[in-house]
C-alpha positions in Angstrom: 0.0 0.0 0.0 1.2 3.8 -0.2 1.6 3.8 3.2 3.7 1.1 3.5 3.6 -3.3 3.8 1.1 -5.0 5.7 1.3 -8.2 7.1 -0.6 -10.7 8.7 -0.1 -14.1 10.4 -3.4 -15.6 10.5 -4.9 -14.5 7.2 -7.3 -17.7 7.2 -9.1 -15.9 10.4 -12.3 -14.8 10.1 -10.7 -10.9 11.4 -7.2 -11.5 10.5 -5.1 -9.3 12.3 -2.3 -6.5 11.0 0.9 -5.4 12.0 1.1 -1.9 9.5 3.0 -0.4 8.1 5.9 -2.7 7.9 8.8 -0.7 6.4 11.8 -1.9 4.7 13.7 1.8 5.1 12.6 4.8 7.4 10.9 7.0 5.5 10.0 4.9 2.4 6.8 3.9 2.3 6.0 4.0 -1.6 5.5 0.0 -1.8 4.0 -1.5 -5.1 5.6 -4.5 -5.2 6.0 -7.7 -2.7 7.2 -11.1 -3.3 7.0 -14.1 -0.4 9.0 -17.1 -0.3 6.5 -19.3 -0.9 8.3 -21.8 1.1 10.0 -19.8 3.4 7.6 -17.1 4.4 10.8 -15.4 6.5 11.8 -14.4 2.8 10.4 -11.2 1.4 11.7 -9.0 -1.3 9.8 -5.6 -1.5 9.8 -3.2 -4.6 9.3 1.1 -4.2 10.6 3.7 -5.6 14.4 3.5 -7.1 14.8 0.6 -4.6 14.1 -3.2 -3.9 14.9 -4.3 -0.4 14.7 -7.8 1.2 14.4 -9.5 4.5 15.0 -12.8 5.9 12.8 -12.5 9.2 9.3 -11.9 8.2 9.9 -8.3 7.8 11.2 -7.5 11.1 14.7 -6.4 9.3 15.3 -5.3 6.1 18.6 -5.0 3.7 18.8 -2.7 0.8 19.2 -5.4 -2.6 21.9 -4.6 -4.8 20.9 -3.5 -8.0 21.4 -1.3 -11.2 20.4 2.8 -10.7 16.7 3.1 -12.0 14.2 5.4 -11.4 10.7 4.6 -10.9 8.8 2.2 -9.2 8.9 -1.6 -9.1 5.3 -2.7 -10.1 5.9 -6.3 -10.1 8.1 -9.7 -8.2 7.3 -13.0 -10.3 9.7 -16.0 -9.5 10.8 -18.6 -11.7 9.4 -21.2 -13.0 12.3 -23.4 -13.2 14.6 -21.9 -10.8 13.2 -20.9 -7.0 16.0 -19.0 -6.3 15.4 -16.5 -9.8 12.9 -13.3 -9.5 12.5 -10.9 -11.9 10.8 -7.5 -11.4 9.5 -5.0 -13.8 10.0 -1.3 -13.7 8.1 1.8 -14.9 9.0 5.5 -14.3 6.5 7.8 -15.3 8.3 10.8 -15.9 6.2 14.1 -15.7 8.8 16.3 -17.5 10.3 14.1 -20.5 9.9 10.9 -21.5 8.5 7.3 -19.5 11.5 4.7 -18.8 11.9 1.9 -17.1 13.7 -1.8 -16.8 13.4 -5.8 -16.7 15.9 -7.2 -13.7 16.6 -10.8 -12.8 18.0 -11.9 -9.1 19.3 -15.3 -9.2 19.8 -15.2 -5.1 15.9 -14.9 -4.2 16.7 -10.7 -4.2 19.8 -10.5 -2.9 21.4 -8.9 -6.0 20.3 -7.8 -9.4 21.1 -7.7 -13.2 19.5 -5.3 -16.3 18.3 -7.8 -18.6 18.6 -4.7 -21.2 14.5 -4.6 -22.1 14.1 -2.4 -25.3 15.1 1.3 -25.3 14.2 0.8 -21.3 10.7 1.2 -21.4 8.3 1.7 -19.2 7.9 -2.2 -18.2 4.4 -1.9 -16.1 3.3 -5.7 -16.1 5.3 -9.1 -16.4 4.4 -12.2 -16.8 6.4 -15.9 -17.1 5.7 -18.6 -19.0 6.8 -22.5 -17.8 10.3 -22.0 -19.5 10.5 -18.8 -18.2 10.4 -16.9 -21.0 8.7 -13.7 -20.5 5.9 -11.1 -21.3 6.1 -7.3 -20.5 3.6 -5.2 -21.1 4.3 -1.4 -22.0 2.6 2.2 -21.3 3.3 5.1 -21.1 4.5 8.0 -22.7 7.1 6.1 -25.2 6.2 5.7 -28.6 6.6 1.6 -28.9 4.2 0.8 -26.6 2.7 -2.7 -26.7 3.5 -6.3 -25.8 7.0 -7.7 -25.6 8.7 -11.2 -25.0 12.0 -11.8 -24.1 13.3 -15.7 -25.2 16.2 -15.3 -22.5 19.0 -13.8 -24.3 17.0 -11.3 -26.8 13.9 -9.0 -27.1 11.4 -9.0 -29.3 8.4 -6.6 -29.9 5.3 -8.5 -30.7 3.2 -7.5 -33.6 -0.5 -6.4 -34.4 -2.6 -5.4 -31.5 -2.1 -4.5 -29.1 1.0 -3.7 -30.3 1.0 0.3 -30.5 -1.8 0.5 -27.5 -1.3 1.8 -23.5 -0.8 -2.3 -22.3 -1.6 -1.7 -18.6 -1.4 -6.1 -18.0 -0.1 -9.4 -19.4 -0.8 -12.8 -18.5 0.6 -15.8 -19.8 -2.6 -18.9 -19.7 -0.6 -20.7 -16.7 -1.6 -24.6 -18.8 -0.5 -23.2 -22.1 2.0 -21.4 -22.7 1.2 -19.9 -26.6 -1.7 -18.2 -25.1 -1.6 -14.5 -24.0 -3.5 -12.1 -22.6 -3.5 -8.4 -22.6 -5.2 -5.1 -21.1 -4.9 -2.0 -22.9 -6.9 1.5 -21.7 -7.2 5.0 -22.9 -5.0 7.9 -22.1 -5.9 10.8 -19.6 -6.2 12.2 -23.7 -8.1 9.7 -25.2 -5.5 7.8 -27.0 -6.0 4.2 -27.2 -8.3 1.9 -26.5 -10.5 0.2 -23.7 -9.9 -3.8 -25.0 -8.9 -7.4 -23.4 -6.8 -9.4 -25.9 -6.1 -13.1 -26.6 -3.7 -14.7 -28.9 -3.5 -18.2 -28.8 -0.2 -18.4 -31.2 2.2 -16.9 -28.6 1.5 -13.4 -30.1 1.7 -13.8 -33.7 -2.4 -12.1 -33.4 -4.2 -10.9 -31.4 -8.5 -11.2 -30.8 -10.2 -8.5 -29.1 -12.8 -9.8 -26.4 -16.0 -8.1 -26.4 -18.6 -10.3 -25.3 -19.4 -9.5 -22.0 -16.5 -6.4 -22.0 -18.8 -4.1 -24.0 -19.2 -1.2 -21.4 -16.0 -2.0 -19.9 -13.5 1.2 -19.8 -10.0 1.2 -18.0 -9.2 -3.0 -17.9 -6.5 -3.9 -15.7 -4.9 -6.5 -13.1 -5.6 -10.1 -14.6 -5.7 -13.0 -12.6 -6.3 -16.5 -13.2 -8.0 -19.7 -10.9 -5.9 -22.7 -12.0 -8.8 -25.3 -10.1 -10.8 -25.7 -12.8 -11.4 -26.8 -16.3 -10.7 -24.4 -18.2 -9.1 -21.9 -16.5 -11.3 -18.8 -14.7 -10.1 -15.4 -15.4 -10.7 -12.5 -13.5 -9.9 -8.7 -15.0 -10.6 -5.8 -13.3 -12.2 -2.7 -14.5 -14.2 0.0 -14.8 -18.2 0.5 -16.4 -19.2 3.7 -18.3 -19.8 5.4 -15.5 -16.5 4.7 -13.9 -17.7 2.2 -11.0 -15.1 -0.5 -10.1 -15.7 -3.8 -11.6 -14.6 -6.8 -11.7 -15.5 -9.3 -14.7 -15.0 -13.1 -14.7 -14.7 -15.4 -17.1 -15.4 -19.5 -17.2 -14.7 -20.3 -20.5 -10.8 -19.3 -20.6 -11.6 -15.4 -21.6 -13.8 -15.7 -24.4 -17.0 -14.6 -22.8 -17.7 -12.5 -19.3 -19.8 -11.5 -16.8 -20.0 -9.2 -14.3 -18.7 -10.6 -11.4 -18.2 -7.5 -8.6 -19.7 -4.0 -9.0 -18.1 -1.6 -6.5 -17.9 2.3 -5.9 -17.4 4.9 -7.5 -14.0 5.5 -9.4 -13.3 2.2 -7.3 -9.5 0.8 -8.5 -7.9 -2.3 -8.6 -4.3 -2.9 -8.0 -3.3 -6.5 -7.6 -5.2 -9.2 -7.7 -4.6 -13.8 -7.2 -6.9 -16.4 -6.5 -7.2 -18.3 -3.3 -10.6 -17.5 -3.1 -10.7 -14.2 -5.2 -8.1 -11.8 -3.3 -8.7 -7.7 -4.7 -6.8 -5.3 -2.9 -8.0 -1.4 -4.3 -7.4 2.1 -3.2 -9.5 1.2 0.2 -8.1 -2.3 1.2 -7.9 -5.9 0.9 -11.1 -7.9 0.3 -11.6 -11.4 0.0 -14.7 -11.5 -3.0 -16.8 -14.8 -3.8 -19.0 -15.8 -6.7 -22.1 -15.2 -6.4 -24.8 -18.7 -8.1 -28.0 -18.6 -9.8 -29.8 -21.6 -7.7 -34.0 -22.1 -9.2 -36.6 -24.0 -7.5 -39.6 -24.3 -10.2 -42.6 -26.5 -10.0 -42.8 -29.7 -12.6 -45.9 -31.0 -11.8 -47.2 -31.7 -8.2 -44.8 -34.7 -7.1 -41.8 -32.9 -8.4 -39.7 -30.3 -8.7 -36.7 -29.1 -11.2 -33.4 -26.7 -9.7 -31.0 -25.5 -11.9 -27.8 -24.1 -10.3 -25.5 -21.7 -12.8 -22.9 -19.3 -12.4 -24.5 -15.7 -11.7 -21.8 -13.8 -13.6 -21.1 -16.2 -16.5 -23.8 -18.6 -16.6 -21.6 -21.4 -16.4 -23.6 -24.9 -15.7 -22.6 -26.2 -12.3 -22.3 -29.7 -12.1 -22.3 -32.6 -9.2 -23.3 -29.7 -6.7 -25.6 -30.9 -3.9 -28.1 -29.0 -3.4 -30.5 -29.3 -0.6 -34.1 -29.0 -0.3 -36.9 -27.3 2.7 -40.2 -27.7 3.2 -41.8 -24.9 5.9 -43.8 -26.4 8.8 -45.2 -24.9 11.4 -43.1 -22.1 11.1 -39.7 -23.5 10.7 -37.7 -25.1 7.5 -37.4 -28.5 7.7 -34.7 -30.7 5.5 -36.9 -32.9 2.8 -33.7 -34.4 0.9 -30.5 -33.7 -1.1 -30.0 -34.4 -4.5 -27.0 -33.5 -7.0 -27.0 -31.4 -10.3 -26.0 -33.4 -13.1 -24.0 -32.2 -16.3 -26.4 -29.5 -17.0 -26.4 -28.0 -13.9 -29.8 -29.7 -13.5 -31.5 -31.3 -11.3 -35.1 -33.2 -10.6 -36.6 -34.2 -7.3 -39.4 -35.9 -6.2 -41.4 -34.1 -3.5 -45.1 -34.3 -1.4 -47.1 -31.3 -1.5 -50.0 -30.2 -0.4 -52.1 -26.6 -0.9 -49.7 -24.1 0.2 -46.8 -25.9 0.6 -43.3 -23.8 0.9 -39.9 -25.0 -0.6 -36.4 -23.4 -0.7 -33.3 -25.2 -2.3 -29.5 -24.1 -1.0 -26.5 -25.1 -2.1 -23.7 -24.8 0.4 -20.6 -24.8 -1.2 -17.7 -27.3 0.2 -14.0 -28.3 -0.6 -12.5 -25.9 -2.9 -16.2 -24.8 -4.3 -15.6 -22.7 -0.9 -12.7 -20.8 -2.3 -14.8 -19.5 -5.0 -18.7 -19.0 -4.2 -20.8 -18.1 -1.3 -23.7 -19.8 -0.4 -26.3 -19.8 -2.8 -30.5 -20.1 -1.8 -33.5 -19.8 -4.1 -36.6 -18.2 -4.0 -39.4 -19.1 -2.1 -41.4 -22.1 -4.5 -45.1 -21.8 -3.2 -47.8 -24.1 -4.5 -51.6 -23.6 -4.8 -51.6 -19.8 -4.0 -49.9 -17.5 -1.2 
C-alpha cells in the first residue's frame, strides 16, 4: 500500500489481524511491489521507488538489494518457473517532465542482488508475466512511442506485432496450462488515446483477438488474474463501467466470454489481484470477494420439482453440486432431501405437496467450491396460491 507493507499471520481468520506499516527503510513507504518465499515465508523482497529491499525475518529487518540505478517504481516480483532461487521484477518510471523509462531485472539469489536484462530502449515495463520455461511477457505504457506487448526468449527481445501492439498495455498474463496463449489489457490515455480492449492470442503473439462479449461497457481494464482449479481456467480482470464504478469481470470459459462478477464504488480501483478465493486489494483495502450462483426452485408438476444451479456472472452450468431441499412447517424449515446437479447444472426431485406448501433449495458450497462461491439459496417455491 502507499503507506507502507502490511502483514498478517493468521490471514485464514475470520478478522485476520495486521501489524502496518511494515517498512523496509525509514521514511519509504512507496510500496508497489512484494514477493514471499513461498516456502519460506521469513523471505520477502519488497519493490518502491528507485529501490528493492529484502528480508530474511518476516519483515522485522530489512537490507537494501543490490541493484542497477533506475528510477521509478517496481510494479511487479514474479519467480521462476524453473529456478526458485530467480525473481524478476519490472520497472516503470512515469516521468512528468520528459519521457516514460523503465527496466526488466533478474536476481538469481531470491533478491539478494540484481542484473539489467537490457528490455528495449528501457521502457516503461508496467506488467510481467512468465511462462513455464521462463520466458517472459512485458507489457508497455506510457509515454514512449513503442508501446505494446514484448517477449524476451532469455538472451534477446522482441516486440510482438499487431494489436495491441501500438496500445497503452496496462497487464499481461501468460494462460498458466499453455503457454502460446496471452493475454493483454490496454486502456485509454488521460487524452483519449487508445483503446479500452482485453486481448487473446492463442499463437504466442503472432495475433491478437479482441474480447467483447461481456466487456462491451468495460473502460480502464487492468490486473488479470487467473484460478488454476478448474477446467478451463477462470479469469478474473478488473475494470471500470461507463460510469467509472469498479468492476470486476470473470470469465469461465478461458476469456472468451464475461460477466459481471463484482460492481463496487465509484472511481473504485484495482491494483493487484490472485486467486485463493478471489483476493482484490483497491485504493480502500484488501477484500476477499466470492462468486455469487443462480440456484431455481420451479414446480414440474405436483410430485416434483426441477433446480437449476448456474454461475451468476457467467452462466456457467454447475455440475455434481448438492443441493439441498426445505419444506416450511409450522413455522420452521425442515430438510426434505439432497440431491446433485448433473452435467447441466440440472436437477429433478421428487417431493409431497399439499395446498400451500413452501420449498427453498441451498446449495452450500464445500472443498474448494468454498474458495470460489458463497452460499447460494433460491426463491421461495409456493404451491396452490400464497
Amino acid at each position: 500500500a502507499n503507506g507502507g507493507l502490511a502483514k498478517t499471520e493468521n490471514f485464514t481468520a475470520d478478522e485476520p489481524t495486521w501489524e502496518y506499516p511494515v517498512l523496509p527503510v525509514p521514511g519509504t513507504s512507496n510500496i508497489h511491489a512484494v514477493w514471499v518465499n513461498p516456502d519460506n515465508s521469513d523471505i520477502i523482497v519488497a519493490g518502491m521507488s528507485a529501490m528493492i529491499a529484502y528480508s530474511t525475518d518476516g519483515g522485522t529487518t530489512w537490507t537494501n538489494s543490490t541493484t542497477p540505478t533506475f528510477g521509478g517504481l517496481v510494479y511487479e516480483i514474479v519467480q521462476s518457473r524453473l529456478d526458485d532461487n530467480t525473481l524478476y521484477a519490472a520497472i516503470a518510471n512515469d516521468d512528468l517532465t520528459g519521457t516514460d523509462s523503465g527496466a526488466v531485472l533478474m536476481s538469481d539469489d531470491l533478491g539478494v542482488t540484481w542484473t539489467d536484462l537490457g528490455f528495449t530502449d528501457a521502457m516503461p515495463a508496467a506488467s510481467l508475466s512468465i511462462a513455464s520455461d521462463d520466458t517472459l511477457l512485458v507489457g508497455v505504457g506510457g509515454d514512449v512511442s513503442a508501446t505494446g506487448v514484448y517477449y524476451y526468449n532469455g538472451s534477446s527481445w522482441s516486440s510482438l506485432g499487431g494489436n495491441p501492439a501500438g496500445e497503452q498495455v496496462t497487464s499481461v498474463l501468460i494462460h498458466p496450462d499453455t503457454d502460446t496463449t496471452f493475454f493483454a489489457t490496454t486502456a485509454q490515455e488521460g487524452g483519449g488515446n487508445g483503446t479500452n480492449a482485453l486481448w487473446k492470442s492463442t499463437d504466442s503473439g503472432g495475433s491478437w483477438t479482441k474480447i467483447t462479449a461481456g466487456l462491451e461497457d468495460a473502460m480502464n481494464l487492468d490486473t488479470l488474474t487467473a484460478q488454476t482449479t478448474t477446467s478451463p481456467i477462470t479469469l478474473y480482470v478488473s475494470g471500470q463501467d461507463i460510469g467509472l464504478n469498479g468492476m470486476v469481470y470473470k470469465s469461465s470459459d478461458g476469456g472468451e466470454t464475461w460477466g459481471e462478477y463484482y460492481e463496487g464504488l465509484k472511481q473504485e480501483s484495482f491494483y493487484a489481484m490472485f486467486f485463493d478465493g478471489l483476493i482484490a486489494g483497491n485504493d480502500r483495502g484488501l477484500y476477499d470477494i466470492k462468486s455469487r450462483a443462480t440456484l431455481h426452485l420451479r414446480e414440474k408438476n405436483k410430485t416434483r420439482v426441477s433446480i437449476s444451479l448456474r454461475d451468476a456472472a457467467t452462466t456457467k452450468k454447475l455440475e455434481h453440486k448438492k443441493i439441498t431441499v426445505y419444506r416450511k412447517q409450522s413455522g420452521n424449515w425442515k430438510k426434505i432431501d439432497s440431491i446433485r446437479t448433473n452435467t447441466k447444472g440440472k436437477a429433478v426431485m421428487s417431493v409431497q405437496v399439499a395446498n400451500k406448501t413452501k420449498l427453498k433449495a441451498i446449495w452450500k458450497p464445500t472443498g474448494k467450491d468454498r474458495r470460489e462461491y458463497a452460499k447460494a439459496t433460491s426463491e421461495v417455491l409456493r404451491f396452490g396460491g400464497v
